[in-house]
TIDRENLUM-130100 format. One record per residue (C-alpha): x, y, z; residue in one letter; residue number from 1. Coordinates in nm, 3 decimals. Layout:
N
[torse [X,Y,Z],"A",NUM]
...
***
This chain:
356
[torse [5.643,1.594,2.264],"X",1]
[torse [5.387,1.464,2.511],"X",2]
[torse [5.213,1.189,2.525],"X",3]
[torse [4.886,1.303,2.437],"X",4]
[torse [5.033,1.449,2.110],"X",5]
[torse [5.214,1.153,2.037],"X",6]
[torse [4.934,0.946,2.043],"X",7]
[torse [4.725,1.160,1.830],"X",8]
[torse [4.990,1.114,1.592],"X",9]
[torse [4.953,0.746,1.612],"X",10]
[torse [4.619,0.764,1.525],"X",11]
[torse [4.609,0.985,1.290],"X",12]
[torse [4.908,0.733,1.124],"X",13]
[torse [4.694,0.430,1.165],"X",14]
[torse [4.377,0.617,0.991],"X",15]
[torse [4.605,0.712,0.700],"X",16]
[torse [4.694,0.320,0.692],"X",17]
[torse [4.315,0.212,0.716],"X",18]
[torse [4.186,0.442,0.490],"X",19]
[torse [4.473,0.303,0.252],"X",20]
[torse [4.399,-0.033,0.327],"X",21]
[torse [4.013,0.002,0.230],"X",22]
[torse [4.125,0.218,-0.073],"X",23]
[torse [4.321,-0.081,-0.238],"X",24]
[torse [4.055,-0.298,-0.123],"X",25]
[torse [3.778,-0.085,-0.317],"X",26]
[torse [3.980,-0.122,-0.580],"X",27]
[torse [4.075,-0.463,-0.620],"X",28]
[torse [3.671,-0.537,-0.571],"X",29]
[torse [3.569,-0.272,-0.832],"X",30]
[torse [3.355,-0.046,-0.599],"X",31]
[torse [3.218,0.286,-0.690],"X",32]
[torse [3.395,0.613,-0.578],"X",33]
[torse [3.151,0.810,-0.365],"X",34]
[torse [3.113,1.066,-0.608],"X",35]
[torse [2.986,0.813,-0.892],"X",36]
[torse [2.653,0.711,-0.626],"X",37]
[torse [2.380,0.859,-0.832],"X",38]
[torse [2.263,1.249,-0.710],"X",39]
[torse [1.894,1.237,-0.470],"X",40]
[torse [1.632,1.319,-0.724],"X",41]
[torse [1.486,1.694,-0.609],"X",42]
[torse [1.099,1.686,-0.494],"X",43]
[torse [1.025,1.879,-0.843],"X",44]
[torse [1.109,1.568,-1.056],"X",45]
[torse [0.877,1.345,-0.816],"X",46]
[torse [0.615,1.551,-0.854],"X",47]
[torse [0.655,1.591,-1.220],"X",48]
[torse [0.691,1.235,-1.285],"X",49]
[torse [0.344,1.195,-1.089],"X",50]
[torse [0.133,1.414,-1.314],"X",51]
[torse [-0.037,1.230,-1.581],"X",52]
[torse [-0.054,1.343,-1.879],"X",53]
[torse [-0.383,1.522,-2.053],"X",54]
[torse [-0.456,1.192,-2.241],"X",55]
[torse [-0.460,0.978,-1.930],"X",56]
[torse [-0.668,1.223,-1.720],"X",57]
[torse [-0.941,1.202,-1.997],"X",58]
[torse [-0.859,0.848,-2.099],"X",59]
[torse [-0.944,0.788,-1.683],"X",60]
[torse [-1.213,1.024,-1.689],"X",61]
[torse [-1.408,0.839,-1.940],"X",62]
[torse [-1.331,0.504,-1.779],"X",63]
[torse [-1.517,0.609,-1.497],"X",64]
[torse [-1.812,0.756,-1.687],"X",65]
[torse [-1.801,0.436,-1.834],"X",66]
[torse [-1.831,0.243,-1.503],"X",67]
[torse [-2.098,0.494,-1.361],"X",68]
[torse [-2.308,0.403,-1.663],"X",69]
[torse [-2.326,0.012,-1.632],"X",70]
[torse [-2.593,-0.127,-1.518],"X",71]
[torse [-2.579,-0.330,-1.196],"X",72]
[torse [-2.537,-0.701,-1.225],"X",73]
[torse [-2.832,-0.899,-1.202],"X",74]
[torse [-2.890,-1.121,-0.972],"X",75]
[torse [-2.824,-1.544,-1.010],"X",76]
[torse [-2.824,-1.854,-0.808],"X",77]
[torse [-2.507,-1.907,-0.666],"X",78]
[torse [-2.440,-2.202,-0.424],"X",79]
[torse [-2.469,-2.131,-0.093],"X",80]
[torse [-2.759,-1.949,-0.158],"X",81]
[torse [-3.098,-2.002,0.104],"X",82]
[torse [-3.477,-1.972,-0.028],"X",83]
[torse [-3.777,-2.087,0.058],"X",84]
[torse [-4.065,-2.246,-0.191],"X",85]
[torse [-4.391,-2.163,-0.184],"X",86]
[torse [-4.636,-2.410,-0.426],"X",87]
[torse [-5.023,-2.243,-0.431],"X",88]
[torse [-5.258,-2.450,-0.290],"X",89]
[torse [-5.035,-2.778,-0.256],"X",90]
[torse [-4.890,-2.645,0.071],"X",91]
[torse [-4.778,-3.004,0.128],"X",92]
[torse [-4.513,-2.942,-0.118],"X",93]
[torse [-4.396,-2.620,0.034],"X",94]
[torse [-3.968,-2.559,0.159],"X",95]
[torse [-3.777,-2.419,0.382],"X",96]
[torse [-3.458,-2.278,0.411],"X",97]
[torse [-3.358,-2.470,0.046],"X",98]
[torse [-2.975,-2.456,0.043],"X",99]
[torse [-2.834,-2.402,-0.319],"X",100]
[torse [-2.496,-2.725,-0.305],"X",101]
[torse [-2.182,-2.632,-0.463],"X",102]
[torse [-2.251,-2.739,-0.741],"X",103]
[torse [-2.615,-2.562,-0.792],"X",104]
[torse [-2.770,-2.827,-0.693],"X",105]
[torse [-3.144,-2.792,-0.484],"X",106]
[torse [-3.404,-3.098,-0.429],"X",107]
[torse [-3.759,-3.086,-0.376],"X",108]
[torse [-4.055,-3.271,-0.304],"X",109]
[torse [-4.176,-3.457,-0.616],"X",110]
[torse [-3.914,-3.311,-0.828],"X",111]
[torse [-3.610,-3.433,-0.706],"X",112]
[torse [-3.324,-3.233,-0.787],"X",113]
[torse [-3.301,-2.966,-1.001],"X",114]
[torse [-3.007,-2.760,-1.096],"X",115]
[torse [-3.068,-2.379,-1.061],"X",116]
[torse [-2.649,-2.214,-1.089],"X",117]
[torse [-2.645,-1.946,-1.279],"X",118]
[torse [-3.065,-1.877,-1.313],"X",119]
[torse [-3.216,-1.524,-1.291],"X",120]
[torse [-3.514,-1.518,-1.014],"X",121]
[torse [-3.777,-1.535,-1.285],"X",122]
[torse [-3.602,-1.835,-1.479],"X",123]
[torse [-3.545,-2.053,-1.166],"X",124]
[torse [-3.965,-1.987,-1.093],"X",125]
[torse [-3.992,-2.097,-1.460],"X",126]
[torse [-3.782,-2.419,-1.390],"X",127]
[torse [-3.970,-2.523,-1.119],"X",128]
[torse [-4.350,-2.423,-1.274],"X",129]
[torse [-4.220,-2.633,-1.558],"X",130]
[torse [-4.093,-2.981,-1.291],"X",131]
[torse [-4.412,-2.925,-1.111],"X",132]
[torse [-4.663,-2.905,-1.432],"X",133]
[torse [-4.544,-3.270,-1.468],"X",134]
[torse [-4.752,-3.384,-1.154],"X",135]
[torse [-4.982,-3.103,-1.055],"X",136]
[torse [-5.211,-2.881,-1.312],"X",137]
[torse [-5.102,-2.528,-1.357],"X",138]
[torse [-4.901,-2.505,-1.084],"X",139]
[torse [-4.815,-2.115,-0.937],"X",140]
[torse [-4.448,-2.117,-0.775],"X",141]
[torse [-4.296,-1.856,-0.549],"X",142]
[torse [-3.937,-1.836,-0.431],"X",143]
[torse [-3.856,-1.590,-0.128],"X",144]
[torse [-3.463,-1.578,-0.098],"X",145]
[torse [-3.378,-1.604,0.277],"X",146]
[torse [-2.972,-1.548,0.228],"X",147]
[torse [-2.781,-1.429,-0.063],"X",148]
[torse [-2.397,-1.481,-0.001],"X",149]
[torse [-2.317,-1.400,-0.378],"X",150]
[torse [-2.440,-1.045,-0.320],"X",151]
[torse [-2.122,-0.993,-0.087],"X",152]
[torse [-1.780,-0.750,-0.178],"X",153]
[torse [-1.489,-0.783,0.075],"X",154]
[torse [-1.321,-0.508,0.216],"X",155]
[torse [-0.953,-0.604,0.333],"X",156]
[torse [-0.667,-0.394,0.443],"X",157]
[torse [-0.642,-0.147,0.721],"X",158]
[torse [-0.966,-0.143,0.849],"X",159]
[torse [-1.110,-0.232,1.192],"X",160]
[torse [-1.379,-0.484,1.104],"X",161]
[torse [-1.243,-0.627,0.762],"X",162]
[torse [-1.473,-0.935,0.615],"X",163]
[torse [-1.759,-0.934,0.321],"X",164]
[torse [-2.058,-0.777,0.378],"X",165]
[torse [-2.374,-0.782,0.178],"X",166]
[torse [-2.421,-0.513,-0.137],"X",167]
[torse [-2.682,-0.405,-0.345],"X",168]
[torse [-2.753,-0.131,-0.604],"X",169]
[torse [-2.761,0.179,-0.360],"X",170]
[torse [-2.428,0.121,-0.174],"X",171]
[torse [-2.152,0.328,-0.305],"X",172]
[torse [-1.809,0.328,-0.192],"X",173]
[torse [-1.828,0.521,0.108],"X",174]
[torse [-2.110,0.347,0.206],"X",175]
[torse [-1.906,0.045,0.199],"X",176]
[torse [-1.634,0.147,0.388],"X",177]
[torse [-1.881,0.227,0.670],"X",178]
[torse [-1.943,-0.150,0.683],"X",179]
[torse [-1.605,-0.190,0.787],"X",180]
[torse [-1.623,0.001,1.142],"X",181]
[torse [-1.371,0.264,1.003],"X",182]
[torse [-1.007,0.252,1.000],"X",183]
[torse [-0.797,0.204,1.301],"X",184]
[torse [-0.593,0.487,1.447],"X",185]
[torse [-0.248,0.473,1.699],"X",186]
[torse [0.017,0.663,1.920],"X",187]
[torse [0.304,0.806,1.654],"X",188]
[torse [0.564,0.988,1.797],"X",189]
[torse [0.380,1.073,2.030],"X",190]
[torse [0.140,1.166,1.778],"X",191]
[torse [-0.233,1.005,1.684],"X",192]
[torse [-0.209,0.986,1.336],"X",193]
[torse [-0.455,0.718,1.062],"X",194]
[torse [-0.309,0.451,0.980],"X",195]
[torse [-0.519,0.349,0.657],"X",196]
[torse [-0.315,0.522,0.327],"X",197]
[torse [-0.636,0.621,0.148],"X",198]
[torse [-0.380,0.759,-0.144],"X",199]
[torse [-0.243,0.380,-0.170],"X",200]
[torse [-0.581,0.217,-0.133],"X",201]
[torse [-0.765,0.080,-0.401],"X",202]
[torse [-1.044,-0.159,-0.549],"X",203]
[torse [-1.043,-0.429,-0.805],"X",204]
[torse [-1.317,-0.539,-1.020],"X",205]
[torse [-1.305,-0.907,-1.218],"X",206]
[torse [-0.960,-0.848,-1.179],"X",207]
[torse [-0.875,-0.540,-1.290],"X",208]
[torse [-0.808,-0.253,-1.088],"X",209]
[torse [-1.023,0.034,-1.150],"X",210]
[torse [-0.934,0.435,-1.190],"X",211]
[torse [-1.107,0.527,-0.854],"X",212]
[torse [-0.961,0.784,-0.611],"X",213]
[torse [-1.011,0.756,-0.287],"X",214]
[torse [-0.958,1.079,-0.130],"X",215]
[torse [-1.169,1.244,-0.377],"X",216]
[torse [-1.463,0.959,-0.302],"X",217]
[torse [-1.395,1.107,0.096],"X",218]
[torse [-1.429,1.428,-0.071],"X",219]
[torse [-1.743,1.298,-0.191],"X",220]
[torse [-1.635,1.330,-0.533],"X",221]
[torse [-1.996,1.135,-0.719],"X",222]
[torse [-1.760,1.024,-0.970],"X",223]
[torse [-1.524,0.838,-0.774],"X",224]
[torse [-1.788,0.682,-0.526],"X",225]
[torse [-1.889,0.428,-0.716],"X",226]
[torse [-2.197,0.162,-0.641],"X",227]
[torse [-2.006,-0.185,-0.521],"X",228]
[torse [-2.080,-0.436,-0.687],"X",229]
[torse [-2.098,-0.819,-0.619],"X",230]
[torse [-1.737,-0.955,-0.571],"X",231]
[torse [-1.588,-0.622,-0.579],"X",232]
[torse [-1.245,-0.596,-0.352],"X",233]
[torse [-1.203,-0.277,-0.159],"X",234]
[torse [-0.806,-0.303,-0.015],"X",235]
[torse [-0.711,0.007,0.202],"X",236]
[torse [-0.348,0.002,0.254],"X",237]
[torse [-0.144,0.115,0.554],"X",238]
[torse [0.112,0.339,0.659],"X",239]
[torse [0.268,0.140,0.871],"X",240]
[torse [0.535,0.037,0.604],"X",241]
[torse [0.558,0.411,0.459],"X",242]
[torse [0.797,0.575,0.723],"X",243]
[torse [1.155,0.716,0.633],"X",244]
[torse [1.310,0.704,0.907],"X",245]
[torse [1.574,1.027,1.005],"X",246]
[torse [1.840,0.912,1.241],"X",247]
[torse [2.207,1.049,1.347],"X",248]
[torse [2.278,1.445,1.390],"X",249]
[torse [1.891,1.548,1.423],"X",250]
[torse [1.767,1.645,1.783],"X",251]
[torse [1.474,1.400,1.774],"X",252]
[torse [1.606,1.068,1.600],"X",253]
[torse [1.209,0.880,1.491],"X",254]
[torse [1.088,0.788,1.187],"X",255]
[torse [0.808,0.983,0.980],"X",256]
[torse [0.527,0.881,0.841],"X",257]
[torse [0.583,0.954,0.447],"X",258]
[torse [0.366,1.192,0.194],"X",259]
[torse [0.335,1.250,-0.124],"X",260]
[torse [0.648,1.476,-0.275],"X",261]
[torse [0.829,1.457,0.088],"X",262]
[torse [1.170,1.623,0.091],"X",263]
[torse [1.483,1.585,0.281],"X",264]
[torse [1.465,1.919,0.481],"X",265]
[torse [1.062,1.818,0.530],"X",266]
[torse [1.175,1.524,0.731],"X",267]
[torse [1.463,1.697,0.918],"X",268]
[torse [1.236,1.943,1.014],"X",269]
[torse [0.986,1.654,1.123],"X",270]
[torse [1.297,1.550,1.321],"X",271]
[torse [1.294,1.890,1.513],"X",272]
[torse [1.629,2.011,1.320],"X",273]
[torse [1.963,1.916,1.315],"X",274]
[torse [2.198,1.961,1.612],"X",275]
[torse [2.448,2.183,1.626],"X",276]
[torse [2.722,1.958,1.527],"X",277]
[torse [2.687,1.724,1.224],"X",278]
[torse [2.861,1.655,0.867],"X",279]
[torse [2.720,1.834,0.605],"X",280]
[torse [2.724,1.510,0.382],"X",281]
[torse [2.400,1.319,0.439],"X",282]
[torse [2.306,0.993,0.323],"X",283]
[torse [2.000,0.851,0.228],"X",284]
[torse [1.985,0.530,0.187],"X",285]
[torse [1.709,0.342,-0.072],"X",286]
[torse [1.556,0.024,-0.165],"X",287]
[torse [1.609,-0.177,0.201],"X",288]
[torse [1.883,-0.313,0.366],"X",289]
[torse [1.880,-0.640,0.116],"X",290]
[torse [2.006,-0.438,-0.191],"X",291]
[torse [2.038,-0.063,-0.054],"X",292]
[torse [2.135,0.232,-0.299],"X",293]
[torse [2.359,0.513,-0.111],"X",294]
[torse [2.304,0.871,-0.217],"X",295]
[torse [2.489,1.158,-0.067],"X",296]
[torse [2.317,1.457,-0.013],"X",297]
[torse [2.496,1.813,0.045],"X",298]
[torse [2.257,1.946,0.318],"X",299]
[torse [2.472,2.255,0.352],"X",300]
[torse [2.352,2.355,0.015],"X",301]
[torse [2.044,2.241,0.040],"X",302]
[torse [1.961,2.485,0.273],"X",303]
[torse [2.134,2.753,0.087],"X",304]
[torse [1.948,2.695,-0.231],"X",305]
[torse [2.253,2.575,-0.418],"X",306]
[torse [2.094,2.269,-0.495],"X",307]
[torse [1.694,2.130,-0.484],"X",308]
[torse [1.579,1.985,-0.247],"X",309]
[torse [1.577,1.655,-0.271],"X",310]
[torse [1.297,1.402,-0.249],"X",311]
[torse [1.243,1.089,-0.045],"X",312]
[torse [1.019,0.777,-0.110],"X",313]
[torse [0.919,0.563,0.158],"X",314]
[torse [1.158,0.311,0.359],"X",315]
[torse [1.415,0.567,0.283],"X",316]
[torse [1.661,0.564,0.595],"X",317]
[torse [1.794,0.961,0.617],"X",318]
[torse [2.135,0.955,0.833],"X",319]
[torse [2.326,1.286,0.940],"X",320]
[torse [2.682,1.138,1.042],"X",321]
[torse [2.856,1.388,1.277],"X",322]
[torse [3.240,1.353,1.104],"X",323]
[torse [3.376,1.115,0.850],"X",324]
[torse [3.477,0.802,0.997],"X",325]
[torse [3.321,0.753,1.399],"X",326]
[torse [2.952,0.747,1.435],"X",327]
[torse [2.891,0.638,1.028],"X",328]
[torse [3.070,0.374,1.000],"X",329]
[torse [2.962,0.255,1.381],"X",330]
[torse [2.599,0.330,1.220],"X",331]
[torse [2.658,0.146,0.902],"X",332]
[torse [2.794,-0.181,1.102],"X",333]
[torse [2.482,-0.203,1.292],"X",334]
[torse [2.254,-0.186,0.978],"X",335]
[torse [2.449,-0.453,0.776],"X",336]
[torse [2.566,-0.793,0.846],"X",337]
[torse [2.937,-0.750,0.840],"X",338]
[torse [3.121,-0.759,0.506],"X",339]
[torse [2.792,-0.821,0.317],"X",340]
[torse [2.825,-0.469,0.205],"X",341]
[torse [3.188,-0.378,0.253],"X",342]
[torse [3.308,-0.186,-0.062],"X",343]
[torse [2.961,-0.024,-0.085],"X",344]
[torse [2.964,0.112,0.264],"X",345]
[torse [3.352,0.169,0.312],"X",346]
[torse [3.392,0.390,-0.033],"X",347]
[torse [3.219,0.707,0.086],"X",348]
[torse [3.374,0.692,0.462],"X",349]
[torse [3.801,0.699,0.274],"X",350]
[torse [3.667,0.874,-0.063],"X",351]
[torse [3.521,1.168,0.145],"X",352]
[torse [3.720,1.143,0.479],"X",353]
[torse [4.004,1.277,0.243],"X",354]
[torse [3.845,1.520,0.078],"X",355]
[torse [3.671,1.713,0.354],"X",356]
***
């Protein structure tokens, strides 16, 4: 026998001893057998899962009605807020740039102090005709607001000039996200691609997040572009932390930036294919590297139509090993801190290894 054969015996003799090894240690510890992971849900059941039902749609639709028929907030003294005071024909007693305090607080010539939080225009001239009448006769007040910084929203997020800007009754929400200098775009892959998820994005009113949809307000959908109100939050989320990334076996290892009802052959196709060698068992695996689920996916019969084909949600990690035992397990060490995840990641490499 020569050499070389001899010492593929040996190692085929020391595999059949690790694999045992690991098999009595999977056991000991309780792990799963590969074939007990839970089976990649198919893009079908995503999708179905997403559609709301015919109550919802309607229960949504009159929400919005509901929020297109409100009238706009009216206006009231909030600190920080800067007027100036007219008094007719006592210009004497006139003021400029009058800063509302935190605590509503303004003072005044003669008056004194008077506190104005939470007045309408028309009551806080009917304060101050009312302080003045007590020195002067009849007296004819005018207030000219200089700077309002309760009329603000913020916009926050994934945009490229993100702050609070000033709102009134005729800004809707596409107006508003003007204000924010649009959203910023980079280099992909190679690729230009948005980074601002408009799908993800939303807006939250007195703390409660309302039914608006923002790729139907870019649609210029009248129903979802609302009119911003005062203290309105506009967050526009980013892609940046929806990728699945596609790595082993594929001829351009990357990650993806994730849609809505992505599939596995969608991003091996994104990842130009898979090469000409690879093992037909896939794994996905889910839910970050802190408390990962492992799926196995058939690919082989994916692509035959045996089986659906199965969907991905963003983070997912897609791995094409080339055999059973090398470049996985080599893959798997790098990912996890060693022995943190032992029986989960050793199970499928002996379970399978023997069976293909």
């Amino acid at each position: 026998m020569s050499s070389f054969s001899v010492c593929c015996q040996r190692r085929r003799q020391a595999a059949v001893v690790l694999a045992s090894a690991l098999m009595a240690l999977i056991n000991i510890s309780g792990c799963k057998r590969a074939d007990e992971y839970p089976p990649l849900p198919p893009v079908a059941s995503v999708a179905d899962i997403s559609v709301k039902s015919e109550e919802d749609r309607a229960r949504e639709l009159a929400w919005l009605q509901s929020i297109h028929d409100q009238p706009y907030p009216i206006y009231r003294i909030h600190s920080g807020d800067v007027f100036t005071i007219r008094v007719f024909e006592n210009p004497e007693l006139d003021a400029e740039e009058v800063v509302v305090t935190p605590d509503g607080q303004i003072a005044l010539m003669l008056v004194g102090t008077c506190n104005l939080l939470g007045k309408t225009l028309p009551e806080m001239v009917e304060e101050l005709e009312r302080r003045y009448s007590e020195y002067i006769r009849d007296p004819k007040v005018a207030v000219i607001p200089r700077a309002i910084s309760s009329q603000t929203a913020t916009i926050a997020g994934k945009v490229n000039e993100p702050g609070m800007y000033p709102v009134n009754n005729s800004i809707h929400l596409a107006d508003f996200l003007s204000l924010g200098n649009g959203t910023p775009t980079s280099i992909f892959n190679g690729q230009g691609f948005e980074l601002a998820d408009f799908s993800s994005s939303f807006i939250v009113r007195n703390g409660e997040r309302l039914p608006v949809n923002f790729d139907r307000v870019l649609e210029g959908d009248p129903l979802h572009n609302i009119i911003i109100h005062p203290g309105d939050y506009v967050f526009i989320a980013s892609r940046a932390n929806r990728l699945v990334g596609v790595m082993g076996e594929v001829q351009h290892p990357s990650f993806i930036v994730w849609y809505e009802n992505m599939g596995l052959l969608e991003a091996i196709v994104n990842a130009r294919g898979l090469r000409e060698e690879y093992w037909k068992n896939i794994i996905v695996i889910r839910g970050g590297m802190n408390d990962p689920i492992l799926y196995r996916v058939n690919v082989d019969d994916v692509l035959r139509g045996k089986i659906p084909n199965p969907a991905l949600l963003p983070n997912d990690i897609v791995y094409v090993p080339k055999d059973a035992f090398a470049e996985y397990n080599v893959f798997i060490r790098k990912l996890f801190p060693t022995g943190q995840l032992l029986n989960m990641v050793l199970a499928p490499i002996t379970y399978w290894s023997n069976r293909d």
